[in-house]
Jmol script that loads the backbone (N, CA, C; Angstrom):
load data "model"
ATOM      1  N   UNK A   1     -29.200  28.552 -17.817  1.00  0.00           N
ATOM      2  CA  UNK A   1     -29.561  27.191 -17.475  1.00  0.00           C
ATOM      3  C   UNK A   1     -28.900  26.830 -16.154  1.00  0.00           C
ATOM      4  N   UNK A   2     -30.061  26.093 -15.196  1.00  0.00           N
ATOM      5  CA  UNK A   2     -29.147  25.367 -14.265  1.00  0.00           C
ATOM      6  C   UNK A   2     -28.787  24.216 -14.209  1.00  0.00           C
ATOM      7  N   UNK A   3     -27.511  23.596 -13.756  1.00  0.00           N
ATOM      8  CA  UNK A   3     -27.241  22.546 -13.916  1.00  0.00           C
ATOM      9  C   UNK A   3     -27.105  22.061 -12.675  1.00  0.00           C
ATOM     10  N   UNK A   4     -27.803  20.906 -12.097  1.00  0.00           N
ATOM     11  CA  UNK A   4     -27.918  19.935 -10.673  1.00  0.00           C
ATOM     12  C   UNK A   4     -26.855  19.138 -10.311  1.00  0.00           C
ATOM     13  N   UNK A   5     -25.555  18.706 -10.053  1.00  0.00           N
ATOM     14  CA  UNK A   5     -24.632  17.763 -10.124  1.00  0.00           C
ATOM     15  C   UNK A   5     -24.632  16.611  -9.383  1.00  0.00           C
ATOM     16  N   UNK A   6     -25.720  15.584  -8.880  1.00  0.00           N
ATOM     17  CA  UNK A   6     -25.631  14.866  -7.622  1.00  0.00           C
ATOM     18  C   UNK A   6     -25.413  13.848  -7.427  1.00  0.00           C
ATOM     19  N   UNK A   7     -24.314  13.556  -6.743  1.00  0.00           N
ATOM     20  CA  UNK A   7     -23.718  12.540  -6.202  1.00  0.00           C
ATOM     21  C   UNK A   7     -24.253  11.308  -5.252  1.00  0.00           C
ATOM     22  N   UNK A   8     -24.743  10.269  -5.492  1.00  0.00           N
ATOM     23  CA  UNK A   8     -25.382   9.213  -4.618  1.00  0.00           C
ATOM     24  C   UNK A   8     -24.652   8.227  -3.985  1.00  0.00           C
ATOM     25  N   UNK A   9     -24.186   7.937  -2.670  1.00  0.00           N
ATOM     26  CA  UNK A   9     -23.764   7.015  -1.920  1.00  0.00           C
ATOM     27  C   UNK A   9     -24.098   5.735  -1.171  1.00  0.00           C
ATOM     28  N   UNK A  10     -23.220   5.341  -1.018  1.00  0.00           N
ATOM     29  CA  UNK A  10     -24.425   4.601   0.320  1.00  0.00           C
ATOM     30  C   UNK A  10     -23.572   5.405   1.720  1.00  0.00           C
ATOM     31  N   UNK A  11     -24.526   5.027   2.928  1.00  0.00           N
ATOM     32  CA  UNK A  11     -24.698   5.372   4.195  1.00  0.00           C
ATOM     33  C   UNK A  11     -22.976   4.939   4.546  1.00  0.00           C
ATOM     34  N   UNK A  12     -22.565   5.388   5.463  1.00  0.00           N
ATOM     35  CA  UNK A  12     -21.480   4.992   6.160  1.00  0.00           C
ATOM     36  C   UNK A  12     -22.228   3.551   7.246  1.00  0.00           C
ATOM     37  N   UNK A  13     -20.631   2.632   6.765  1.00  0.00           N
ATOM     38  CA  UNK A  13     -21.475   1.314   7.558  1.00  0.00           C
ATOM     39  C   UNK A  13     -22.336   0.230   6.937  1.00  0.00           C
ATOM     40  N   UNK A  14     -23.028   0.706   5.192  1.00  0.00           N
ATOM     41  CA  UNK A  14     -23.344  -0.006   4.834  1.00  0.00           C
ATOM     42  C   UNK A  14     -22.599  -0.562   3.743  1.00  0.00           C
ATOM     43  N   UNK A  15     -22.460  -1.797   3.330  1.00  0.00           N
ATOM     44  CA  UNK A  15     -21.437  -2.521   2.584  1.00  0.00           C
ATOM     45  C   UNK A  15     -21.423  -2.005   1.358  1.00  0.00           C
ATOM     46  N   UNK A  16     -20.288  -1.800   0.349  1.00  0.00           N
ATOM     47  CA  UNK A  16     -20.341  -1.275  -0.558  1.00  0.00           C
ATOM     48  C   UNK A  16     -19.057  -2.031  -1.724  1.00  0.00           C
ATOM     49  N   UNK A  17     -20.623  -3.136  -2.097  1.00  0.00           N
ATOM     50  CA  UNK A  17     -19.774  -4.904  -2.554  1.00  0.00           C
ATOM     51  C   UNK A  17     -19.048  -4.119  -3.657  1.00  0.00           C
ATOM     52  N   UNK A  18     -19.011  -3.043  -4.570  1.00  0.00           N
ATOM     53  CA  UNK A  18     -18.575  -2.805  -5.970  1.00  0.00           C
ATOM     54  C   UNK A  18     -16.920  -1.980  -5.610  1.00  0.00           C
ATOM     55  N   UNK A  19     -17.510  -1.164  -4.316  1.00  0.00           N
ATOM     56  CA  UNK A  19     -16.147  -0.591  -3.772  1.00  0.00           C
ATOM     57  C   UNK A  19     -15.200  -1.400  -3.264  1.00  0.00           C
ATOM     58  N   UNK A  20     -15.272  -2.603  -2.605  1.00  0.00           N
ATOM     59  CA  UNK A  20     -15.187  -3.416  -1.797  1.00  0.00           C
ATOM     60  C   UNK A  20     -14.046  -4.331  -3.147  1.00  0.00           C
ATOM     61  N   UNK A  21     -14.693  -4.714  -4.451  1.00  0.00           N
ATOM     62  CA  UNK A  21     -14.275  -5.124  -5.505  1.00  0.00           C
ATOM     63  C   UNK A  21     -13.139  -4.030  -6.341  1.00  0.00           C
ATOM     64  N   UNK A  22     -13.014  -3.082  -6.528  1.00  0.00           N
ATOM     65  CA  UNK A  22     -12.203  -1.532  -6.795  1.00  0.00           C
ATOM     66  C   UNK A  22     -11.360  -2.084  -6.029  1.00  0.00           C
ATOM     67  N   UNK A  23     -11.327  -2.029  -4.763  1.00  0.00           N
ATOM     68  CA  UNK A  23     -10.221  -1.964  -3.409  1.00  0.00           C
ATOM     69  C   UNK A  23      -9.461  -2.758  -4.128  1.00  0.00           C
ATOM     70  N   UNK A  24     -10.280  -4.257  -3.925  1.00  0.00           N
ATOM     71  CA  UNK A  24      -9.436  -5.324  -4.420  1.00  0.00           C
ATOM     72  C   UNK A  24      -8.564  -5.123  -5.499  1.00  0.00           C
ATOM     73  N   UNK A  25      -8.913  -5.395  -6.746  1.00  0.00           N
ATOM     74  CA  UNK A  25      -8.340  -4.325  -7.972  1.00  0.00           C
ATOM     75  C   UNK A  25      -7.082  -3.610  -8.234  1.00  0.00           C
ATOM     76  N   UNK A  26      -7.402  -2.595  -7.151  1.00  0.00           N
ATOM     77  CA  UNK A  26      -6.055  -1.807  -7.027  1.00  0.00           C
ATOM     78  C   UNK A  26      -5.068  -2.787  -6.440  1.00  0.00           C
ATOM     79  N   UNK A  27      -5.858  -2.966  -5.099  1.00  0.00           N
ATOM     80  CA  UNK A  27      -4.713  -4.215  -4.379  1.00  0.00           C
ATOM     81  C   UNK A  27      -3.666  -5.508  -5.001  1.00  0.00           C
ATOM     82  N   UNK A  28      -4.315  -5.743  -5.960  1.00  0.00           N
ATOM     83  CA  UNK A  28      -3.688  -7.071  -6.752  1.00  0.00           C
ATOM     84  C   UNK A  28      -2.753  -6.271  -7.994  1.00  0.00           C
ATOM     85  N   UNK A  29      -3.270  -4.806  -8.439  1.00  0.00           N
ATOM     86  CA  UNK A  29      -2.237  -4.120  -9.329  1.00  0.00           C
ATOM     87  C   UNK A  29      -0.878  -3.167  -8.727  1.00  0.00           C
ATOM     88  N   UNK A  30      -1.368  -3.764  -7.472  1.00  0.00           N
ATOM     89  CA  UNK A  30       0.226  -2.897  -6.460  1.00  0.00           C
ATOM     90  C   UNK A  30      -0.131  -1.529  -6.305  1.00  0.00           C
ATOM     91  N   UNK A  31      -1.476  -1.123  -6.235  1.00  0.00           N
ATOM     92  CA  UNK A  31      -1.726   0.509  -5.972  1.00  0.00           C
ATOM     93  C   UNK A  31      -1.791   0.596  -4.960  1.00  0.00           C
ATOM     94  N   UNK A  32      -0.801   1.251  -3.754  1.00  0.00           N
ATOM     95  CA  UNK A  32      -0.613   0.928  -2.674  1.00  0.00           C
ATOM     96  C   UNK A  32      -1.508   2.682  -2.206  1.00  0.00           C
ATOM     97  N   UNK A  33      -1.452   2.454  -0.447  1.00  0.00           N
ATOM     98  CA  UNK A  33      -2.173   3.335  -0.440  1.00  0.00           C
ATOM     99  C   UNK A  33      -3.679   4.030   0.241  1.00  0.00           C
ATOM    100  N   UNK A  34      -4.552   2.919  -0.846  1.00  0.00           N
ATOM    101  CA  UNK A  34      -5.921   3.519  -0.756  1.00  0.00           C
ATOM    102  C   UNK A  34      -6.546   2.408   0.564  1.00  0.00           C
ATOM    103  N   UNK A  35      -6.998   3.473   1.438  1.00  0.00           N
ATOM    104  CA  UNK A  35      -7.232   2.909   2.356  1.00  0.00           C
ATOM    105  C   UNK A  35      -9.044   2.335   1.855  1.00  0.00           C
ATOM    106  N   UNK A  36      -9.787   3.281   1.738  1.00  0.00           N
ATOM    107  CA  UNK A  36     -10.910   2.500   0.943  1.00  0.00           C
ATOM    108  C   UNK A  36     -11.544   2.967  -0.355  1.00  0.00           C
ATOM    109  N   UNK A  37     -12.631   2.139  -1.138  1.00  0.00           N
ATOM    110  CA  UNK A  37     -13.451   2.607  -2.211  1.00  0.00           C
ATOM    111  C   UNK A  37     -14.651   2.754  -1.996  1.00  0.00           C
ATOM    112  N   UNK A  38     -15.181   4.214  -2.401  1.00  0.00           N
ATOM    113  CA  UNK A  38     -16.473   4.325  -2.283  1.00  0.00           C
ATOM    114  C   UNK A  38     -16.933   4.297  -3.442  1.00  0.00           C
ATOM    115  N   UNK A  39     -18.096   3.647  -4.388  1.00  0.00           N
ATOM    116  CA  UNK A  39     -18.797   3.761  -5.795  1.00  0.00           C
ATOM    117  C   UNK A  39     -20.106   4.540  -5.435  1.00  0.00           C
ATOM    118  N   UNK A  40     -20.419   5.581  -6.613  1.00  0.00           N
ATOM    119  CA  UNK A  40     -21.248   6.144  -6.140  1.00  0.00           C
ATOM    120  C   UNK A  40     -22.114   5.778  -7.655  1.00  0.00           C
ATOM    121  N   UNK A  41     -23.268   7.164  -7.732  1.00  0.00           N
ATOM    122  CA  UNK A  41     -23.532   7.304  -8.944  1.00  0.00           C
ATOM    123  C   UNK A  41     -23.431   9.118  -8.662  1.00  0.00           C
ATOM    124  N   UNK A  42     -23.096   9.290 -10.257  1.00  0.00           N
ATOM    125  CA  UNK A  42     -23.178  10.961 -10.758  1.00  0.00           C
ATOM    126  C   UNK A  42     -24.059  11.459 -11.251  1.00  0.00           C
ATOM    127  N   UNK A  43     -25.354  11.452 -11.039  1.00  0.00           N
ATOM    128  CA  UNK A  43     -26.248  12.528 -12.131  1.00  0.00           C
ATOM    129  C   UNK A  43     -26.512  13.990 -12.484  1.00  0.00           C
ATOM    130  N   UNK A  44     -26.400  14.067 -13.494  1.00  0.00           N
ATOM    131  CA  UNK A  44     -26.764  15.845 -13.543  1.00  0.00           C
ATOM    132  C   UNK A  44     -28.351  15.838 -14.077  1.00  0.00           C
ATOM    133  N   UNK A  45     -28.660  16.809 -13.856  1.00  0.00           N
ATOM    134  CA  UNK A  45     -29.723  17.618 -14.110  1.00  0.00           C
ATOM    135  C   UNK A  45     -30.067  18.911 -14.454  1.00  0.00           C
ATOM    136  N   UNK A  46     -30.550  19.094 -16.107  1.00  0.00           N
ATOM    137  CA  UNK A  46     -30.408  20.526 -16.881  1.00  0.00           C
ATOM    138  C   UNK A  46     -31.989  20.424 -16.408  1.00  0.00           C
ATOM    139  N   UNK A  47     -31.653  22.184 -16.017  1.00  0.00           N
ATOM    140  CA  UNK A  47     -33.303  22.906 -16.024  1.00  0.00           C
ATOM    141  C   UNK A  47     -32.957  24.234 -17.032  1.00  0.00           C
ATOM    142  N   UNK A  48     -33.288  24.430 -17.735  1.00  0.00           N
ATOM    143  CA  UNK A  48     -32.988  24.987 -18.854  1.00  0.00           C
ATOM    144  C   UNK A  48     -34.278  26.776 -18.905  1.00  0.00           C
ATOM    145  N   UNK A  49     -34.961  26.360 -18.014  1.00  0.00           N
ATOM    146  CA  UNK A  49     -36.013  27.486 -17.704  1.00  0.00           C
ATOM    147  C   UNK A  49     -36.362  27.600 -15.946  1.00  0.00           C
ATOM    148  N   UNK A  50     -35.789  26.949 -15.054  1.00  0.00           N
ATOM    149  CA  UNK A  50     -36.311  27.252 -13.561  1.00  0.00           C
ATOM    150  C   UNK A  50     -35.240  27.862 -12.857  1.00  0.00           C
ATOM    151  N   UNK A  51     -35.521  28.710 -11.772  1.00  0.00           N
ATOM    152  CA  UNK A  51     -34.767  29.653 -11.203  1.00  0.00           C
ATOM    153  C   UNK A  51     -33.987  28.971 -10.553  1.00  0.00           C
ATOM    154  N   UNK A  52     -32.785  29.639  -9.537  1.00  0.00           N
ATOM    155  CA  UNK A  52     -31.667  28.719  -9.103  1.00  0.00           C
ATOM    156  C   UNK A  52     -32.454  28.344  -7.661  1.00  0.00           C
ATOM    157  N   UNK A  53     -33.948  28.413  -7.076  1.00  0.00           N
ATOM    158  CA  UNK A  53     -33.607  28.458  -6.016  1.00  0.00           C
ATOM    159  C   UNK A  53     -34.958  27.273  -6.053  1.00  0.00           C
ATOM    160  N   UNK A  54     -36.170  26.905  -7.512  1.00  0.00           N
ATOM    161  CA  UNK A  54     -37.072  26.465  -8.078  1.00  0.00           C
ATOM    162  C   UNK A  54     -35.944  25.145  -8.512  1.00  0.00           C
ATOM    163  N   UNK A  55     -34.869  24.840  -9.278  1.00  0.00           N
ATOM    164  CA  UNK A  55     -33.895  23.979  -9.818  1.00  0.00           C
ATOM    165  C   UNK A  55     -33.631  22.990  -8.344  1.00  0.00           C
ATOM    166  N   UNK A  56     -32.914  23.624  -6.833  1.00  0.00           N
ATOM    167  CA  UNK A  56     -32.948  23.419  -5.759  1.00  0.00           C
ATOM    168  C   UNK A  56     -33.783  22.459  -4.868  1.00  0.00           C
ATOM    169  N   UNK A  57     -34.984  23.011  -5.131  1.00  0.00           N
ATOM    170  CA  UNK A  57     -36.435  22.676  -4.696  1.00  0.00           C
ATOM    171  C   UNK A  57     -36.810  21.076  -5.825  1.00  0.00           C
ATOM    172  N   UNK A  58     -36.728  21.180  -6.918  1.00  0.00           N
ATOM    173  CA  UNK A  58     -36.511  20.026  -7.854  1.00  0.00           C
ATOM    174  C   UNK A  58     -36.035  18.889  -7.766  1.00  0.00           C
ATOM    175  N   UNK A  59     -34.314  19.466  -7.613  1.00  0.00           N
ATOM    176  CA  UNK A  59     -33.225  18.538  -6.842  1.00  0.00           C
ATOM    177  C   UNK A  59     -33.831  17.775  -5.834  1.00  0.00           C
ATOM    178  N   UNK A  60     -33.942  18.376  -4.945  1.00  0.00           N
ATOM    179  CA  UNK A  60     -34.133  17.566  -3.552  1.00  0.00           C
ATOM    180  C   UNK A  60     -35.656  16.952  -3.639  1.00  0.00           C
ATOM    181  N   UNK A  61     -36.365  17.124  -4.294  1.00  0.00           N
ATOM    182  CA  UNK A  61     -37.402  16.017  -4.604  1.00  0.00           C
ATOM    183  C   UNK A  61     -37.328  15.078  -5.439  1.00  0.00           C
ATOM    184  N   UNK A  62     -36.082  15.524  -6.182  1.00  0.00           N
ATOM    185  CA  UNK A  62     -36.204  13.844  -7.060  1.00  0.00           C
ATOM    186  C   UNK A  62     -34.947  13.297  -6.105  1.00  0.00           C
ATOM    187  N   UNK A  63     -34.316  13.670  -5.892  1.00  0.00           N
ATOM    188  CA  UNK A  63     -32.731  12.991  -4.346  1.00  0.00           C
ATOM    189  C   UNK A  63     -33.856  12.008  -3.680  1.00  0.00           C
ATOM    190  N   UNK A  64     -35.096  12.607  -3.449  1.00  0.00           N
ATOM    191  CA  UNK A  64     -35.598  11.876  -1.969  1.00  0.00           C
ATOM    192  C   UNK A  64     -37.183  11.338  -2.637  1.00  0.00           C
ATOM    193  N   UNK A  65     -37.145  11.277  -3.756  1.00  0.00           N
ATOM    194  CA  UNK A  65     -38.492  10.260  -4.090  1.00  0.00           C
ATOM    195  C   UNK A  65     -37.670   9.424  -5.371  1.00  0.00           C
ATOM    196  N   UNK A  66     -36.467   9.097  -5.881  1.00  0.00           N
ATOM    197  CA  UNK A  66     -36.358   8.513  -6.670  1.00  0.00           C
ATOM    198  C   UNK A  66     -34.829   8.255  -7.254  1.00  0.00           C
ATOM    199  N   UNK A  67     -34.350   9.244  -6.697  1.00  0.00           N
ATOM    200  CA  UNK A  67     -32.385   8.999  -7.367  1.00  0.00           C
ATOM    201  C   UNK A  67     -31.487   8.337  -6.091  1.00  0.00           C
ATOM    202  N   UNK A  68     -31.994   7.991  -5.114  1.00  0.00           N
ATOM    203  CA  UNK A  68     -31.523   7.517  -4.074  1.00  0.00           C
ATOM    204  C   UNK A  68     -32.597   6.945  -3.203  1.00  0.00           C
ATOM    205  N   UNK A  69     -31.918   5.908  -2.671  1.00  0.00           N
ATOM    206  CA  UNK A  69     -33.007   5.172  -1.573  1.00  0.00           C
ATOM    207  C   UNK A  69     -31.941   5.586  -0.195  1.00  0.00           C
ATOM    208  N   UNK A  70     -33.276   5.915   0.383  1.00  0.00           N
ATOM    209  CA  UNK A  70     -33.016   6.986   1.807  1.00  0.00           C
ATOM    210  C   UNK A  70     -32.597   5.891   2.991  1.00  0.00           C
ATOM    211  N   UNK A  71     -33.099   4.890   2.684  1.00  0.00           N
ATOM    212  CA  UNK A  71     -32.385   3.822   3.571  1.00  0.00           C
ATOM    213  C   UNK A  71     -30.953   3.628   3.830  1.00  0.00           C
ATOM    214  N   UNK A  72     -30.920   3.127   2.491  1.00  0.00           N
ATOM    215  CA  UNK A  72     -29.242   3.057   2.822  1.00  0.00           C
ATOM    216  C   UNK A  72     -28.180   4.214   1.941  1.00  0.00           C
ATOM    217  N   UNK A  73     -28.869   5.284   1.697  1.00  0.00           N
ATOM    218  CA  UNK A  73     -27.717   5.934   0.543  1.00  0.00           C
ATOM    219  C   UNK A  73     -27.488   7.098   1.022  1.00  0.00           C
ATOM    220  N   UNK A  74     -26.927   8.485   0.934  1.00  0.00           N
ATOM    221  CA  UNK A  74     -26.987   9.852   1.031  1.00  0.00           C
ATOM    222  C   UNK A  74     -26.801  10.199  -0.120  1.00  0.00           C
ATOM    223  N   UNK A  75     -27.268  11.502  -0.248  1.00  0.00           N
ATOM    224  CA  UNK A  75     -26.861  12.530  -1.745  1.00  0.00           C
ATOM    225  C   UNK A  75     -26.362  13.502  -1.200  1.00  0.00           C
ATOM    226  N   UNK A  76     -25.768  14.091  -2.148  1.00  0.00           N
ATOM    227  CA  UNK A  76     -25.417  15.388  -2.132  1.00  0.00           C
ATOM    228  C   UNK A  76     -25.430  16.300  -3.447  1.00  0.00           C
ATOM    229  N   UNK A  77     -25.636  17.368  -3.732  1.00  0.00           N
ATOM    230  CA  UNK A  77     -25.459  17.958  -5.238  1.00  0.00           C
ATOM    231  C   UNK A  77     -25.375  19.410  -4.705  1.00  0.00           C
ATOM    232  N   UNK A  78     -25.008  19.758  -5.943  1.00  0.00           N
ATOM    233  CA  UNK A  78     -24.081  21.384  -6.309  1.00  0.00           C
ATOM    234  C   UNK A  78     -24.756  22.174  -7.550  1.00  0.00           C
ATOM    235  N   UNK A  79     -25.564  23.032  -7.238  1.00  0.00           N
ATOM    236  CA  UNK A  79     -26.215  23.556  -8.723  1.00  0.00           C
ATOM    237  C   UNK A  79     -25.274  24.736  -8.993  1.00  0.00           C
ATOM    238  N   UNK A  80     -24.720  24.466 -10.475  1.00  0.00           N
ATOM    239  CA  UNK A  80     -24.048  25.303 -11.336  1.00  0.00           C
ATOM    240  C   UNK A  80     -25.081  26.237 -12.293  1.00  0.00           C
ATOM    241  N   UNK A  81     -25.127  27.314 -12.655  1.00  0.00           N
ATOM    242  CA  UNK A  81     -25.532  27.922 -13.372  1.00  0.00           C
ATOM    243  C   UNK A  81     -24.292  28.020 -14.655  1.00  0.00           C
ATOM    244  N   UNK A  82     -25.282  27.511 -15.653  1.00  0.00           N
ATOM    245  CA  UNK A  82     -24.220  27.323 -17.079  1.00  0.00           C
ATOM    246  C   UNK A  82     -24.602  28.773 -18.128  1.00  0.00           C
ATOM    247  N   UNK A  83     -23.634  28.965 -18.421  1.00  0.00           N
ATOM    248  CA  UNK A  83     -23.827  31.011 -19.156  1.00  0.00           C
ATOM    249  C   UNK A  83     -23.878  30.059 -20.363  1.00  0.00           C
ATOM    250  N   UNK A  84     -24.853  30.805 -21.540  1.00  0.00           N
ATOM    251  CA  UNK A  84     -25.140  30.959 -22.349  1.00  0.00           C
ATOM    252  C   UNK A  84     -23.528  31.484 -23.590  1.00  0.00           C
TER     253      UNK A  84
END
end "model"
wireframe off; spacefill off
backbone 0.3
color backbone group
């Protein structure tokens, strides 16, 4: 099985009100330090029958028609192959 791991952001530059709220957070609990917060989202994706390079090809069509808006976000993901 392959497994998809992908990470969704927003763009550098665009506001990121939830990180922005985190920062704060830490700031008022004395977590000194963090210069900023980024919130993302994590999705995985099991292909349980497509090849590692078909799983790939998958990925990056659902990244760019539906798990991220290309405007303001980037992705990134990491396909793991999970052993049986």
């Amino acid at each position: 099985m392959i497994i998809a791991e992908v990470t969704v952001h927003y763009k550098q530059g665009i506001l990121d009100p939830q990180g922005k709220a985190v920062h704060h957070a830490l700031q008022s609990l004395d977590i000194q330090g963090v210069g900023e917060v980024l919130v993302g989202s994590h999705i995985v994706l099991k292909y349980p029958s497509l090849s590692k390079e078909e799983a790939r090809a998958a990925t990056e069509r659902a990244c760019e028609k539906i798990l991220s808006n290309p405007v303001i976000e980037d992705y990134e993901f990491e396909l793991v192959e999970e052993k049986s």
